[in-house]
Biotite code that builds the C-alpha atoms (Angstrom):
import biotite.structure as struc

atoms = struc.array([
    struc.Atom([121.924, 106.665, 97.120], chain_id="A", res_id=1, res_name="UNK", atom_name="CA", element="C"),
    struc.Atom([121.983, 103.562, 94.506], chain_id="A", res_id=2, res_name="UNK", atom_name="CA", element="C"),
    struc.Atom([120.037, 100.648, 95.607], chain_id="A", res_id=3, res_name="UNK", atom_name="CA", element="C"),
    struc.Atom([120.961, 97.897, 93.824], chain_id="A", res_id=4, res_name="UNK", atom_name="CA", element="C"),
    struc.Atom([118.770, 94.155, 94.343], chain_id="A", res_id=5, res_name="UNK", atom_name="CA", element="C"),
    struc.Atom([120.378, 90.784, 92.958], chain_id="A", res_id=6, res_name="UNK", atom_name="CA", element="C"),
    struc.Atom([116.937, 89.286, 92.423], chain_id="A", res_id=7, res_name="UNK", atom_name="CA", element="C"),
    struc.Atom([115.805, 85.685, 92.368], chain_id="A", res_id=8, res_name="UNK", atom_name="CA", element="C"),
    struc.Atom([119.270, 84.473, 92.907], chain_id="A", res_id=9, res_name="UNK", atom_name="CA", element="C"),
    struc.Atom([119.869, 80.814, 92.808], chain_id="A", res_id=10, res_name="UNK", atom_name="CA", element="C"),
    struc.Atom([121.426, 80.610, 96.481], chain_id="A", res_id=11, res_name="UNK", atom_name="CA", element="C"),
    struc.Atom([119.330, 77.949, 98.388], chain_id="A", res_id=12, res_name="UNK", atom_name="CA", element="C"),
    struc.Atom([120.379, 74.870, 100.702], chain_id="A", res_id=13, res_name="UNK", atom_name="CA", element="C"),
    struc.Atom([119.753, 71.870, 98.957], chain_id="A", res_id=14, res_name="UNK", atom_name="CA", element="C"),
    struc.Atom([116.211, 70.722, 99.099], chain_id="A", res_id=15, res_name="UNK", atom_name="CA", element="C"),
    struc.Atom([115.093, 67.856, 101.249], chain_id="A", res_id=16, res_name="UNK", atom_name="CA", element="C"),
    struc.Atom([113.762, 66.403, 98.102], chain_id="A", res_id=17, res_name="UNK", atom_name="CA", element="C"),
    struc.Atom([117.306, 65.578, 96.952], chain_id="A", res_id=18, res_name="UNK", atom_name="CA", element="C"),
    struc.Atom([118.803, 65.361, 100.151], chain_id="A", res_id=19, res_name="UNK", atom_name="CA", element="C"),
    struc.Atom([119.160, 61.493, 100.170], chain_id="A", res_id=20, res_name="UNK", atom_name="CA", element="C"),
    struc.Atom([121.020, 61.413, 96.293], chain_id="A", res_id=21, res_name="UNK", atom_name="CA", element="C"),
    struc.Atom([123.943, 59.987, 96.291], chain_id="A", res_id=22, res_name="UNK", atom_name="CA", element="C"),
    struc.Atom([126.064, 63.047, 94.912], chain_id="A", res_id=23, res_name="UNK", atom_name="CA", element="C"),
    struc.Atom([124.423, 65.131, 97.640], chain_id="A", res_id=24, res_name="UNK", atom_name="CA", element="C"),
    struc.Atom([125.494, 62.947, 100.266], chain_id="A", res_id=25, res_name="UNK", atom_name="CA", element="C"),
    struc.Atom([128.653, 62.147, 99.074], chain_id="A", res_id=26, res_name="UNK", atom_name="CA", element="C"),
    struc.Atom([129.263, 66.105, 98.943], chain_id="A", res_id=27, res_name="UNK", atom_name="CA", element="C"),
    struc.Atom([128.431, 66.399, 102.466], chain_id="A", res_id=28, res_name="UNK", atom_name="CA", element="C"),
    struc.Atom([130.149, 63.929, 103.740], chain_id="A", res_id=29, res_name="UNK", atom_name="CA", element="C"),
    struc.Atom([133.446, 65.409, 102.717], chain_id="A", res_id=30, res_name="UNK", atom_name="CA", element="C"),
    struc.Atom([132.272, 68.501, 103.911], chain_id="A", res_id=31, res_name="UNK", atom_name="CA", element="C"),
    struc.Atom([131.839, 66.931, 107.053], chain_id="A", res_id=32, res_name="UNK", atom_name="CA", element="C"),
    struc.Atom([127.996, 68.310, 107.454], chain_id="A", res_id=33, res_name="UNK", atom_name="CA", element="C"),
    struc.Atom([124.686, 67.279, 106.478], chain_id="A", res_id=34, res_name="UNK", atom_name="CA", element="C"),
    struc.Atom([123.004, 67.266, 103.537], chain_id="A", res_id=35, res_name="UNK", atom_name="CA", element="C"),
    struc.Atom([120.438, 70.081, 104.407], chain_id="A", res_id=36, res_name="UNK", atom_name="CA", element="C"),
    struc.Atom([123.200, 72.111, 105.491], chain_id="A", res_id=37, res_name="UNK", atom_name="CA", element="C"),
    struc.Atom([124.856, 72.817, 101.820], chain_id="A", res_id=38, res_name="UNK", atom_name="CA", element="C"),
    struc.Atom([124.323, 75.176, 99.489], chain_id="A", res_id=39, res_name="UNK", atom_name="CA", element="C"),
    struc.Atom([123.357, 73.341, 96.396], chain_id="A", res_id=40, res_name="UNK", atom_name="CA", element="C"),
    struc.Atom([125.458, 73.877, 93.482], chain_id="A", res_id=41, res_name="UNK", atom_name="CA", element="C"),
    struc.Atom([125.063, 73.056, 90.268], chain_id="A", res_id=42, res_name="UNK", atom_name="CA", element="C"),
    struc.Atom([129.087, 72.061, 89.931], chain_id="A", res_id=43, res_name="UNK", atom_name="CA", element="C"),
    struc.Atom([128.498, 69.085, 92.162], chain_id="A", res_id=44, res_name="UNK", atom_name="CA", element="C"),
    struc.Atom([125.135, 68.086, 92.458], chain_id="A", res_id=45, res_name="UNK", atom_name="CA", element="C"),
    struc.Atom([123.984, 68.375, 88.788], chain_id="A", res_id=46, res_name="UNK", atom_name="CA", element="C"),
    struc.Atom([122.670, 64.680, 88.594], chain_id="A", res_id=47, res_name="UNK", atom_name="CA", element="C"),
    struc.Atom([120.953, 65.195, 91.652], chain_id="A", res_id=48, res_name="UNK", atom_name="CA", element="C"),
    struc.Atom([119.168, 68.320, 90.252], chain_id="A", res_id=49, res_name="UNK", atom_name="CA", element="C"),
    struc.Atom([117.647, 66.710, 87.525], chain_id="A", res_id=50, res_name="UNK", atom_name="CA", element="C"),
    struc.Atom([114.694, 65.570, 89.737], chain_id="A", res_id=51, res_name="UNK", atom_name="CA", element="C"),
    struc.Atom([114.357, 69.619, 90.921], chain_id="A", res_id=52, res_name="UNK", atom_name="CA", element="C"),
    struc.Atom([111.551, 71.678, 89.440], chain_id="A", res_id=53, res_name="UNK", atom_name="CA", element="C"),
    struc.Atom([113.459, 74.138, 87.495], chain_id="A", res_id=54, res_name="UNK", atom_name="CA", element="C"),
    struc.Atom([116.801, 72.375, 87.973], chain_id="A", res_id=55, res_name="UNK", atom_name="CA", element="C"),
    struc.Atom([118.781, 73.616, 85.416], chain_id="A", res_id=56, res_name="UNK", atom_name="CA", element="C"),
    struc.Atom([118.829, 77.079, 86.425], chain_id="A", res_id=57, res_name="UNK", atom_name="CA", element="C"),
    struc.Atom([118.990, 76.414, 90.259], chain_id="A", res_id=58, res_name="UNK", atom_name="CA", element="C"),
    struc.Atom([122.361, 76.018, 92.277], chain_id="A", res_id=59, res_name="UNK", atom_name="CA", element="C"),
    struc.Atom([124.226, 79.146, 91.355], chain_id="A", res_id=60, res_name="UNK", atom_name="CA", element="C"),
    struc.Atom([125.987, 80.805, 93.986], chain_id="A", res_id=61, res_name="UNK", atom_name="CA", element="C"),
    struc.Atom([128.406, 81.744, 92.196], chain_id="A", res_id=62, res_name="UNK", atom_name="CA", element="C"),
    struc.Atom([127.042, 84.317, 90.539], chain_id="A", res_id=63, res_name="UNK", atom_name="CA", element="C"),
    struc.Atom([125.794, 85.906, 94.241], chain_id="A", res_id=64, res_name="UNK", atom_name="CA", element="C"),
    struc.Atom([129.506, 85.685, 94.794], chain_id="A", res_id=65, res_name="UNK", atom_name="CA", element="C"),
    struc.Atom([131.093, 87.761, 92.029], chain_id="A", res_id=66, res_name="UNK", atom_name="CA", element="C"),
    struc.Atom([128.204, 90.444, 91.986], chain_id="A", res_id=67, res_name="UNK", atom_name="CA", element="C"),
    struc.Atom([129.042, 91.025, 95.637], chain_id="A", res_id=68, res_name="UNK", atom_name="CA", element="C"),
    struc.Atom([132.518, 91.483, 95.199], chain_id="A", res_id=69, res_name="UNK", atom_name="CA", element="C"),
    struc.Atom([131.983, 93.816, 92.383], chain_id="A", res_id=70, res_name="UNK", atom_name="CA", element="C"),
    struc.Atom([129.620, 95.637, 94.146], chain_id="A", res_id=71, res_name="UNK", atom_name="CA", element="C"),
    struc.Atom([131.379, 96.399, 97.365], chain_id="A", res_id=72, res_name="UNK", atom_name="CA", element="C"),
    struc.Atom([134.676, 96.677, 96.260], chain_id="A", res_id=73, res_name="UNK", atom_name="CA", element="C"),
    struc.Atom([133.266, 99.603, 94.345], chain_id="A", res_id=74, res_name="UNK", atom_name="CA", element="C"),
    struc.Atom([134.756, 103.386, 94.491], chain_id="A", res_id=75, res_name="UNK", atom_name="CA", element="C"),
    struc.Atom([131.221, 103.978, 94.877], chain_id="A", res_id=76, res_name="UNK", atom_name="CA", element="C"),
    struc.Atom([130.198, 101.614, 98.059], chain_id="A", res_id=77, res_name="UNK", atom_name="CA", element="C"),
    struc.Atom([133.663, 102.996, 99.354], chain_id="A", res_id=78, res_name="UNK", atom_name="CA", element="C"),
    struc.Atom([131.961, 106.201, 99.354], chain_id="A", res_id=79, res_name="UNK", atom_name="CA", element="C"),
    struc.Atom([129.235, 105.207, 100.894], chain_id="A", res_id=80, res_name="UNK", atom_name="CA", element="C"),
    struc.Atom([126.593, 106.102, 98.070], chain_id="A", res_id=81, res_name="UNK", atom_name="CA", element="C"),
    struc.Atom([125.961, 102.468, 97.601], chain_id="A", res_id=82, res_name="UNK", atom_name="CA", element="C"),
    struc.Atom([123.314, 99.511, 99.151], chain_id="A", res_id=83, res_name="UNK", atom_name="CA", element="C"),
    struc.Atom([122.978, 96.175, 97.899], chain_id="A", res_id=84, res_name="UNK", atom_name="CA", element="C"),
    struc.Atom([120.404, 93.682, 98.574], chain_id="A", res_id=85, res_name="UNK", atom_name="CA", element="C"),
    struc.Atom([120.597, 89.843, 97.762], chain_id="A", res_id=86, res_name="UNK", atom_name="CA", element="C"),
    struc.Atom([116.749, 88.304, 97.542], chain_id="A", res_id=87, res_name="UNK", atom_name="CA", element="C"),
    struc.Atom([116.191, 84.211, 96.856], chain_id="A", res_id=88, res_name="UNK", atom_name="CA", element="C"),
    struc.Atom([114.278, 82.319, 94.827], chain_id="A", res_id=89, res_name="UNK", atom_name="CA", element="C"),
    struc.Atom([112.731, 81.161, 98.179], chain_id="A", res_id=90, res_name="UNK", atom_name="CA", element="C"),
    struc.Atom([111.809, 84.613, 99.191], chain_id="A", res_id=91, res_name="UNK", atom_name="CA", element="C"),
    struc.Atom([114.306, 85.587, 101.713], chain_id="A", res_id=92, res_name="UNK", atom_name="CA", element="C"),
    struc.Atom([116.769, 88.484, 101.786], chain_id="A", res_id=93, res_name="UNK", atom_name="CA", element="C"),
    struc.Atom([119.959, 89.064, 102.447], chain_id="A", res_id=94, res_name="UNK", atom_name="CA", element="C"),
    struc.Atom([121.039, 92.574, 104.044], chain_id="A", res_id=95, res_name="UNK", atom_name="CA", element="C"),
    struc.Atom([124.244, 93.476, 103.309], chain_id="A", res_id=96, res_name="UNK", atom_name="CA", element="C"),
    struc.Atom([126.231, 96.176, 105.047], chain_id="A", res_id=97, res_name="UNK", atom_name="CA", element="C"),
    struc.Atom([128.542, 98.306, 102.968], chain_id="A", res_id=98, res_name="UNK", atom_name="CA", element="C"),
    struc.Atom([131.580, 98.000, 105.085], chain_id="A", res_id=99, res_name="UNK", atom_name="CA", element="C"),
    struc.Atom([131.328, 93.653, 104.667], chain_id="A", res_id=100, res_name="UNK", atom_name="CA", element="C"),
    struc.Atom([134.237, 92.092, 103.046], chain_id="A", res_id=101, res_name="UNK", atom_name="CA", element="C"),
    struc.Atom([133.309, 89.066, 101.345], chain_id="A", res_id=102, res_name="UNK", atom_name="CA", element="C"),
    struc.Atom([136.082, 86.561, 101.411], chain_id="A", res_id=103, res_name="UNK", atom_name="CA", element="C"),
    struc.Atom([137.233, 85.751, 97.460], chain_id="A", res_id=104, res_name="UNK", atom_name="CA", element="C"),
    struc.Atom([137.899, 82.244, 97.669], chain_id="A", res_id=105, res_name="UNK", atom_name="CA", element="C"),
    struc.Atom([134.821, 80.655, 96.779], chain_id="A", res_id=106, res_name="UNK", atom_name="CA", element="C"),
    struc.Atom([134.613, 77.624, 98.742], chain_id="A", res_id=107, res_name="UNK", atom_name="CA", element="C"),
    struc.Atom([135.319, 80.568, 101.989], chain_id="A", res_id=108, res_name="UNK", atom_name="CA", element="C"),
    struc.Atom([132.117, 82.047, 100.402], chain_id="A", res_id=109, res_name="UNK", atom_name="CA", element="C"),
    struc.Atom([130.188, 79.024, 99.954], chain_id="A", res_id=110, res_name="UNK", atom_name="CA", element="C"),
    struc.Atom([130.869, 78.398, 104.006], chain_id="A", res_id=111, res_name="UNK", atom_name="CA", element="C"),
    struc.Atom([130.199, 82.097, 105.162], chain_id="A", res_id=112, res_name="UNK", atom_name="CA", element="C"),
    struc.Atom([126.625, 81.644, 103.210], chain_id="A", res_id=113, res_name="UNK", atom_name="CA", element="C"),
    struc.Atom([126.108, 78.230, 104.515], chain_id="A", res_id=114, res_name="UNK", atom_name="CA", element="C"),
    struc.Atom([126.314, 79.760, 107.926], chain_id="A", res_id=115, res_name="UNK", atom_name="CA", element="C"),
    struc.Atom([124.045, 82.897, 107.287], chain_id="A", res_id=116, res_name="UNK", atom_name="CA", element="C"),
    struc.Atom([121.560, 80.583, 106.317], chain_id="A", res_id=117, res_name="UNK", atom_name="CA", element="C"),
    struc.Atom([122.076, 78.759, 109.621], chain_id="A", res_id=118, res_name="UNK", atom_name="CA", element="C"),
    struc.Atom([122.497, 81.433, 112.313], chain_id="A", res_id=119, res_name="UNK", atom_name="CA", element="C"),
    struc.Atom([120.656, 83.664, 110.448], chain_id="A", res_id=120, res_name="UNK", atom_name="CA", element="C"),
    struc.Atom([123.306, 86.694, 110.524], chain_id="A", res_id=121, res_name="UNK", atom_name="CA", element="C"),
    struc.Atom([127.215, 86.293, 110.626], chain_id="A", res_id=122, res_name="UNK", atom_name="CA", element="C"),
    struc.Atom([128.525, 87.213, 112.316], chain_id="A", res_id=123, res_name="UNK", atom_name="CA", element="C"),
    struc.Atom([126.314, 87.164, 115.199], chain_id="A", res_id=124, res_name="UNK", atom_name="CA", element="C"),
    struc.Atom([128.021, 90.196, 117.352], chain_id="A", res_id=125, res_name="UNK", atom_name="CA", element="C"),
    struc.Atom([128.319, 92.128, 113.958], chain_id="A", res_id=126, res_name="UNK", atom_name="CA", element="C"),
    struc.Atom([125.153, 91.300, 111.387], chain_id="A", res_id=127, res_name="UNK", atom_name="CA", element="C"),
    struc.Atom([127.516, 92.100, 108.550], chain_id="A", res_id=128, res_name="UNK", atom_name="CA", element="C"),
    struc.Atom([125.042, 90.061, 106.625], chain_id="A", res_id=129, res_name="UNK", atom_name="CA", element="C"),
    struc.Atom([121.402, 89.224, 108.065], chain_id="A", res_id=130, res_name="UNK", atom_name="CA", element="C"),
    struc.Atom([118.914, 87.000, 106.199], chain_id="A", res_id=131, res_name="UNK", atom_name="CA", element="C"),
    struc.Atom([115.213, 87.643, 106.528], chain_id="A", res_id=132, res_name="UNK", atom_name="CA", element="C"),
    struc.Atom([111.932, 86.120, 104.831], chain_id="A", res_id=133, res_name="UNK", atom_name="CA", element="C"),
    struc.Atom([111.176, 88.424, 102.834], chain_id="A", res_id=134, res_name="UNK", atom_name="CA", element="C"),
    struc.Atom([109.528, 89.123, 99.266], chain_id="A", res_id=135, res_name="UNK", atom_name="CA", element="C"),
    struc.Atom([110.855, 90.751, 96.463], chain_id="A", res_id=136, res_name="UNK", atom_name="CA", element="C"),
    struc.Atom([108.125, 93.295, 96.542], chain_id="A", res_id=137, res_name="UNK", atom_name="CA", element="C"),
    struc.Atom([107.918, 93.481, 100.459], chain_id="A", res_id=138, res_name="UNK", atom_name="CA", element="C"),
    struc.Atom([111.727, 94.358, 100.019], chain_id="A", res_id=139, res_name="UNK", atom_name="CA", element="C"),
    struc.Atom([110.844, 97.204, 97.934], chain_id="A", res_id=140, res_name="UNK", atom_name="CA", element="C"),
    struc.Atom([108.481, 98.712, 100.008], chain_id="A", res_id=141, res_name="UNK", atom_name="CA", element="C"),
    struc.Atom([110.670, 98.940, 101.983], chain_id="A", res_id=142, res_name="UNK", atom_name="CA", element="C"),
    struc.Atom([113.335, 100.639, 100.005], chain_id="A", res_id=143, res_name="UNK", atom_name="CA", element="C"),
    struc.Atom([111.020, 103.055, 98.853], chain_id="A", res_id=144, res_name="UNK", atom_name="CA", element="C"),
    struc.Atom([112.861, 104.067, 95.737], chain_id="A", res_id=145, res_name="UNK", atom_name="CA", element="C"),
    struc.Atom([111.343, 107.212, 93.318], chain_id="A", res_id=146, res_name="UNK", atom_name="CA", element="C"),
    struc.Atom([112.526, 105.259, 90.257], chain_id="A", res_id=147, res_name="UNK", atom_name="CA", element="C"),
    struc.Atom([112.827, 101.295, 89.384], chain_id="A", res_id=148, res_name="UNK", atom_name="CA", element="C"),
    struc.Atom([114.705, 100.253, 86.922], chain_id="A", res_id=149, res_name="UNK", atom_name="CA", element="C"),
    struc.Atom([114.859, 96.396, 86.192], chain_id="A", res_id=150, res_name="UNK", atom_name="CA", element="C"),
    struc.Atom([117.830, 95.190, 83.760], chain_id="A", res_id=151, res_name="UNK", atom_name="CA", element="C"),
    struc.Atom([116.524, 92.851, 81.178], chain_id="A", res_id=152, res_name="UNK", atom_name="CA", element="C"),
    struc.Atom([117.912, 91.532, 77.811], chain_id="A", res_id=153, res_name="UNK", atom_name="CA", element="C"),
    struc.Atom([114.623, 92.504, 76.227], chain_id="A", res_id=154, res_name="UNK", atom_name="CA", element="C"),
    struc.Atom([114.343, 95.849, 77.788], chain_id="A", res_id=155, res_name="UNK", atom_name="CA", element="C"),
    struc.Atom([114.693, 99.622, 76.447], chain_id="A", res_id=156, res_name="UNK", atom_name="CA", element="C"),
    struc.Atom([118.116, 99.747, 74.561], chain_id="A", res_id=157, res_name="UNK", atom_name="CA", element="C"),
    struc.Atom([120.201, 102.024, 76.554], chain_id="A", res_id=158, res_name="UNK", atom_name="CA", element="C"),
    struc.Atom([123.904, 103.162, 76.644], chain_id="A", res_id=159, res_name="UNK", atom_name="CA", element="C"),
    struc.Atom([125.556, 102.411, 79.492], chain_id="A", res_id=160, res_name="UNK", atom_name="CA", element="C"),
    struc.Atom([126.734, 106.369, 80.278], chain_id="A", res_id=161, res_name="UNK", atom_name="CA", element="C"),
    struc.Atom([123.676, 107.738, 79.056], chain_id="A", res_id=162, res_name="UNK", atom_name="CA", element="C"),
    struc.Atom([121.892, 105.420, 81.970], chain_id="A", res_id=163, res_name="UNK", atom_name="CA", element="C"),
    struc.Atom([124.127, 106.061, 84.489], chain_id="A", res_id=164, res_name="UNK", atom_name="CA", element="C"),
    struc.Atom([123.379, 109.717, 83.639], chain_id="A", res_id=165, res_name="UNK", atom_name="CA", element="C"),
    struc.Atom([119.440, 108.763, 83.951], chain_id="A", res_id=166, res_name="UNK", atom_name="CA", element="C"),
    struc.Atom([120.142, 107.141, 87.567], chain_id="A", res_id=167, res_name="UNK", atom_name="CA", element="C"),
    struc.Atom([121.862, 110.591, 88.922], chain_id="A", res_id=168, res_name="UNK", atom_name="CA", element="C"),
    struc.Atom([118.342, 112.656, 88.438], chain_id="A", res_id=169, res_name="UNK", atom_name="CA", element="C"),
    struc.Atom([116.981, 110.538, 90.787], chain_id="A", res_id=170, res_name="UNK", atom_name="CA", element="C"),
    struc.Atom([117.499, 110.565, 94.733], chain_id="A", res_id=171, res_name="UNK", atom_name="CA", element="C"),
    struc.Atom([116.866, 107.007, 95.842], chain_id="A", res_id=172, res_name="UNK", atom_name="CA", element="C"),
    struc.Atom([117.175, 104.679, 92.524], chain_id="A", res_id=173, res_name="UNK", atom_name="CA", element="C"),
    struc.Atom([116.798, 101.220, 92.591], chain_id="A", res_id=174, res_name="UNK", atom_name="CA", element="C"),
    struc.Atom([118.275, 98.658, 89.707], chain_id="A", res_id=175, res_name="UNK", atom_name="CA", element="C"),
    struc.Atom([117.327, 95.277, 89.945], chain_id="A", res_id=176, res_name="UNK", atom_name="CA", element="C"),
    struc.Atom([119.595, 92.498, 87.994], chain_id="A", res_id=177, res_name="UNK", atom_name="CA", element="C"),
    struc.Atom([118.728, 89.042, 88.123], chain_id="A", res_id=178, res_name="UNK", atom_name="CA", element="C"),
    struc.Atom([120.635, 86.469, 89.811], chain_id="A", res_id=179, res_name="UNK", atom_name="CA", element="C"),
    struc.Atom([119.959, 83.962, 87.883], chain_id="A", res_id=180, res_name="UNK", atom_name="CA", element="C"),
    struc.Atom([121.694, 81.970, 84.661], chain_id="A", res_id=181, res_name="UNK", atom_name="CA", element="C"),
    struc.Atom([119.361, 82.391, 82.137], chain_id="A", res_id=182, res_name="UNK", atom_name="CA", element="C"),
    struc.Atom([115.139, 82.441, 81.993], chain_id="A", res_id=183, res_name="UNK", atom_name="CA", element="C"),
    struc.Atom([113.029, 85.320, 83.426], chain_id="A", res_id=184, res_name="UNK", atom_name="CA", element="C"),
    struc.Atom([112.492, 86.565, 86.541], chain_id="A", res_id=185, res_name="UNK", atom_name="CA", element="C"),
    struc.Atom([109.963, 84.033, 88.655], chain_id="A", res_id=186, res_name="UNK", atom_name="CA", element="C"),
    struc.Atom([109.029, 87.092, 91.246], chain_id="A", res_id=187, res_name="UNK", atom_name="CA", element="C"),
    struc.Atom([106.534, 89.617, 89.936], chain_id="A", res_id=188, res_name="UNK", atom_name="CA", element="C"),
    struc.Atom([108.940, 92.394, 89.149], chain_id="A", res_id=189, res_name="UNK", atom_name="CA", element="C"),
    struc.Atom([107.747, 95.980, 87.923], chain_id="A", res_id=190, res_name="UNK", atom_name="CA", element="C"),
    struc.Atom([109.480, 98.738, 86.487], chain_id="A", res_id=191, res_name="UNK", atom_name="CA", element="C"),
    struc.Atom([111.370, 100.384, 83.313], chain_id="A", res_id=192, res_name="UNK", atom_name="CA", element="C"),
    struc.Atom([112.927, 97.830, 81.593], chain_id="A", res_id=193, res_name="UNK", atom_name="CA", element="C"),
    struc.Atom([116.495, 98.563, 80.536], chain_id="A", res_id=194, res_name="UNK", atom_name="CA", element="C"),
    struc.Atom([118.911, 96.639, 78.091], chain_id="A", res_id=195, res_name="UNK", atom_name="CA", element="C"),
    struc.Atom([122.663, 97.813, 78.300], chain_id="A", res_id=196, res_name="UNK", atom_name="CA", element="C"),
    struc.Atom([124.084, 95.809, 75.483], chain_id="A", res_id=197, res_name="UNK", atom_name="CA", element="C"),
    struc.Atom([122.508, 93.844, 71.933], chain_id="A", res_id=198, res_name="UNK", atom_name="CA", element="C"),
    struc.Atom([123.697, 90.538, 73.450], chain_id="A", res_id=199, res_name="UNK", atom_name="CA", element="C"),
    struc.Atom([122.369, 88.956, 76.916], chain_id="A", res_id=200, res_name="UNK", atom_name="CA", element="C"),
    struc.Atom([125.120, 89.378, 79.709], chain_id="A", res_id=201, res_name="UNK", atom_name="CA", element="C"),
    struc.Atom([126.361, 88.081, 82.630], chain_id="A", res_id=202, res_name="UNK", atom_name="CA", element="C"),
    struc.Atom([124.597, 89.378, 85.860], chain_id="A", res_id=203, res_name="UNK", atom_name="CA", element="C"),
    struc.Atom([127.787, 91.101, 87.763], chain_id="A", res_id=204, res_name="UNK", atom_name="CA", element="C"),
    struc.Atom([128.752, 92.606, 83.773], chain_id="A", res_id=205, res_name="UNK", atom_name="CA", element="C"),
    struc.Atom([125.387, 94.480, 84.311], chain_id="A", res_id=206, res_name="UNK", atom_name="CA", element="C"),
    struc.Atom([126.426, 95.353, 87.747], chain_id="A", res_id=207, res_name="UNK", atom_name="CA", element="C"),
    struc.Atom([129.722, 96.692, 87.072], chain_id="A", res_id=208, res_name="UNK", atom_name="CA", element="C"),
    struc.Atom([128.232, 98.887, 84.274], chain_id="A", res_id=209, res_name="UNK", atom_name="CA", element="C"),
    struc.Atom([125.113, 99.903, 86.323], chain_id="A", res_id=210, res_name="UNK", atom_name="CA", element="C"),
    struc.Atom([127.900, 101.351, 89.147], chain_id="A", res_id=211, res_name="UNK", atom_name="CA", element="C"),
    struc.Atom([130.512, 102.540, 87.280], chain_id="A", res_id=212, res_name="UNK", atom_name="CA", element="C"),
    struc.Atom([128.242, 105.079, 84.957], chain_id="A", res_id=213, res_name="UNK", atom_name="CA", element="C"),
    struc.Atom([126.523, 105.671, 87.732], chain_id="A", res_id=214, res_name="UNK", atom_name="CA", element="C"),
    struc.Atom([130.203, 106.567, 89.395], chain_id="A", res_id=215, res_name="UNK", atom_name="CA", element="C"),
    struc.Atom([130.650, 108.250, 86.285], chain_id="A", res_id=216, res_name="UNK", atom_name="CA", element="C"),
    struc.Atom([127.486, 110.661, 86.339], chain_id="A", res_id=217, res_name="UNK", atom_name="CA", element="C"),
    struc.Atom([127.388, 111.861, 89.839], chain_id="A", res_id=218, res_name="UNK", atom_name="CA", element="C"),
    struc.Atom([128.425, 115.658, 90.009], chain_id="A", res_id=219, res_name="UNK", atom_name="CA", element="C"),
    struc.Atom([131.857, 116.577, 91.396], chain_id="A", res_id=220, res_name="UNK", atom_name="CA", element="C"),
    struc.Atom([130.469, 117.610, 94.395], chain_id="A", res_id=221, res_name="UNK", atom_name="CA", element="C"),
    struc.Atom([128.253, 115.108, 95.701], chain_id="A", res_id=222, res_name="UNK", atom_name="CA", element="C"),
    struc.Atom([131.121, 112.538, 94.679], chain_id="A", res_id=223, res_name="UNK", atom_name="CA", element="C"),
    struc.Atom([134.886, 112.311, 95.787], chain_id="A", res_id=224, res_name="UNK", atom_name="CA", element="C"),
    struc.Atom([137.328, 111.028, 92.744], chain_id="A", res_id=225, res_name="UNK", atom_name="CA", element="C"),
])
């Protein structure tokens, strides 16, 4: 089984320390909720953001968005040799089950997050997705992996096949990818550091290489084509 952690993600509602700035509220207001009830986004409230400790890297969730789309729309969560894990920058995590189908319009996916973060698990009857404070490292304790391998522009130079080749020796892998814009990770992450490519790339471009040589590798046997 591939674990797979989008870590440090910039998916957060917006902080009561902008919550009275104009662009926030005028956001909400057409949104028809309240100002601590909106993801912050960097599209809209990018004035407002400027007063935010680490501002120019917060308000992303668009990035949570594609990777989760790439990830479970893969031939190999459809085979059920997949789990992905969504952790914040405020330490909380987001459990995804494999069979969740997360809705491709983005302003559907800003409002399905919106309510996670709300209700705490959406939906309730199902817990397709459940959010819980949790820590990066708490979460992978919890995983228990026999192998971590964190993808980093700065990291090992690897190919992509002869990785995915790498991930198949082991039984319970984990890959973390940041899911952030650009900067480090701010959790204390350890593990083998792995670069796929000579140029920095875009966190679900890491993802969809990670899975696919990863597809790629498994044996015939353990893996249905």
């Amino acid at each position: 089984m591939l674990h797979i952690v989008i870590a440090d993600a910039e998916l957060e509602l917006v902080p009561e320390k902008i919550a009275e700035h104009p662009a926030v509220l005028s956001y909400a207001r057409r949104r028809g909720r309240k100002p601590g009830e909106v993801l912050l986004d960097a599209t809209y409230h990018h004035s407002a953001m400027k007063e935010l400790e680490e501002g120019d890297r917060r308000g992303r969730p668009d990035i949570v968005h594609f990777c989760l789309i790439n990830a479970l729309e893969s031939i190999l969560n459809k085979e059920g040799r997949l789990r992905v894990y969504v952790h914040t920058r405020n330490d909380e995590v987001i459990y995804v089950k494999p069979e969740t189908r997360i809705p491709r319009n983005y302003n559907r996916f800003v409002g399905l997050m919106e309510s996670l973060f709300r209700k705490g698990a959406v939906p309730p009857d199902l817990s397709l997705l459940r959010l819980e404070s949790k820590s990066l490292e708490e979460l992978i304790a919890e995983i228990n992996p026999d192998a971590i391998f964190v993808m980093h522009e700065r990291g090992e130079s690897r190919r992509p096949a002869d990785f995915g080749r790498e991930l198949t020796g082991y039984t319970n892998p984990l890959v973390i990818i940041g899911g952030f814009p650009h900067g480090d990770f701010r959790s204390r992450v350890e593990g083998r550091r792995i670069s796929l490519y000579k140029k920095p790339l875009m966190a679900w471009t890491v993802l969809n290489e990670v899975v696919v040589s990863y597809e790629n590798a498994l044996p015939s046997e353990k893996f249905i084509s």
